[in-house]
Structures are given as structure tokens and as C-alpha cells.
Phi, psi and omega in degrees: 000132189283133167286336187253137167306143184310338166285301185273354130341285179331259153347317185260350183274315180286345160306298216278269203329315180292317181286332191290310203277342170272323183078066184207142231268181206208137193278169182293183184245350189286339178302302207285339211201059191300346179242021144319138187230200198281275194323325195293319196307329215246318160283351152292294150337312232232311186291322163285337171257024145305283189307308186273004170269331172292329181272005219069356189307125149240111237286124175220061182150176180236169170235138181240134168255173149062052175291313178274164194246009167263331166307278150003301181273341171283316170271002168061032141270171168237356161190132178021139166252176196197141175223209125314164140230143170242176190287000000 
């Protein structure tokens, strides 16, 4: 269950989108926002890349991280994280 409001989704996506575009670093957001969770992570994500298919940008793959299950267990995951590739 996602913890951050649709508004503040909004906000960390358009923070993060803004620092990629600028080239410029950005503190993590899990400091401001400690019980952010995988869905939240994943509906930020889903909002950047929204912005950037709005600026024209075209998604051209997916990525998968934290594939192995010795990785996984070294990060105190249980499965795969997974993103984009843009143009």
C-alpha cells in the first residue's frame, strides 16, 4: 500500500526529473521520507517517466536490477527491482 500522497509523488518525481536534467546531485528522498515504500518508489518512477514521454523522450526498454538472489540478500530485498531505458 502506497504510503505518499498523489501530490507528493508528483513533487518527488518532478524534484528528481529536474535534478536529471540539470546534472545535479539530489539527497536520497527515503532521508525526507522514510516509510516510502516499493510501490511508492515505483509510482515516482511511472510519474518520470510520464514527464519525460510528455517532453518526447522515447522509452526504448526496460531494465532489471537486484537479478540474483545472493545480491537480494546482501540488499534485504525479496525480488527484482525493475525500470526503464529512455532514448
Amino acid at each position: 500500500m502506497s504510503t505518499l500522497s498523489r501530490e507528493v509523488i508528483a513533487q518527488l518525481a518532478e524534484h528528481l526529473e529536474s535534478a536529471e536534467l540539470q546534472a545535479r546531485d539530489v539527497t536520497k528522498i527515503t532521508d525526507d521520507y522514510p516509510n516510502m515504500d516499493f510501490e511508492d518508489a515505483y509510482d515516482i518512477q511511472w510519474e518520470i517517466r510520464r514527464l519525460k514521454e510528455a517532453r518526447g523522450t522515447k522509452i526504448v526498454g526496460m531494465k532489471m536490477g537486484l537479478t540474483s538472489w545472493a545480491k537480494m540478500a546482501q540488499m534485504g530485498v525479496q525480488e527484482p527491482c525493475y525500470g526503464f531505458l529512455a532514448d
